[in-house]
N, C-alpha and C positions, 0 to 999 in steps of 0.2 A: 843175743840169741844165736847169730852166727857169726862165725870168729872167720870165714876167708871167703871170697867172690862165689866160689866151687857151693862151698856150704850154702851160699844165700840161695843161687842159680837153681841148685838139688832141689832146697825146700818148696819153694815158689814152683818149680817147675810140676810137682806134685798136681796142682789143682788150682791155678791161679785164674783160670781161662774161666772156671767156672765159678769164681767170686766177683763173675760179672755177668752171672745170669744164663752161661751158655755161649755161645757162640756170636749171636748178634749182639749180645751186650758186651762181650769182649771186644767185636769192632767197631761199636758206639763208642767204649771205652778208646781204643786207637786212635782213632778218627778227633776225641777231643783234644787227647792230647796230643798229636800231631799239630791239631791247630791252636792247642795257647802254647807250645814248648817249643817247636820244630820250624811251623813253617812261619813267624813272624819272622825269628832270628835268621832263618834263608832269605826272605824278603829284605831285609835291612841289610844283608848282606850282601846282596845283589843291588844293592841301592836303588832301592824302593821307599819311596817318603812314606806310603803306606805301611810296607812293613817293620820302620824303623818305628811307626807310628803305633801299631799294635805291638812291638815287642816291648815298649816302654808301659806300656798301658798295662800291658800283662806281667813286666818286672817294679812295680809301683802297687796292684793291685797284691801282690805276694810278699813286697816290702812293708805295705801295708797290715796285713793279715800277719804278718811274726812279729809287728809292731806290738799289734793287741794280743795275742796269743804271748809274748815274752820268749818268742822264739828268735834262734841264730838268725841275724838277717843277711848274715853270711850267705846262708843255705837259700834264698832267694835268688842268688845270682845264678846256681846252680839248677835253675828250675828245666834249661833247654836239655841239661844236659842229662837228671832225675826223667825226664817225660824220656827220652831215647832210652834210655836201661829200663824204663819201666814196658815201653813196647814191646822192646829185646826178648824179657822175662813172660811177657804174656803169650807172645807168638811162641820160644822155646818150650811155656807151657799146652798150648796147645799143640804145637807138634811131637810131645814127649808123651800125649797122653796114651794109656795103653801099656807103656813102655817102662816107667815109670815103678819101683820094687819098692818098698815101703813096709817095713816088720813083718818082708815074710811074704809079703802080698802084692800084687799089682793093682798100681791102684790111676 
């Protein structure tokens, strides 16, 4: 669908904030993913038994899920780093809204 970073960032940034109900569902949305993608792997990295403990729990529970689903389990590994661009792109949509030109229109 999108062939370069720019393309993906544009599309998303369109309306993504409100494919999560608005504004507080956008920082429900945040807020999760901060804590299964973000902040176990800071914990573990700061060496924290806890959050070496939740980021396994949360890299297992994912390796799990593209087990049965027949997806890359590759793309597992990548789950801290998927939750951080996915933030990146909600907040960018919420700050672009307004501003945002789309066929012609602002949308």
């Amino acid at each position: 669908m999108y062939s370069s970073w720019s393309e993906l960032r544009n599309g998303y940034a369109k309306s993504l904030w409100k494919g999560f109900g608005g504004p507080f569902g956008s920082f429900v949305a945040i807020a999760l993913l901060a804590l299964t993608g973000i902040i176990p792997l800071a914990s573990a990295a700061s060496g924290s038994s806890y959050g070496w403990f939740a980021f396994e729990a949360v890299l297992l529970s994912r390796i799990i899920s593209a087990r049965i689903t027949r997806a890359n389990i590759f793309d597992s590994l990548l789950h801290p780093i998927s939750a951080a661009l996915l933030i990146y792109l909600i907040i960018y949509s919420w700050l672009m809204r307004g501003r945002i030109q789309w066929k012609g229109r602002t949308v």
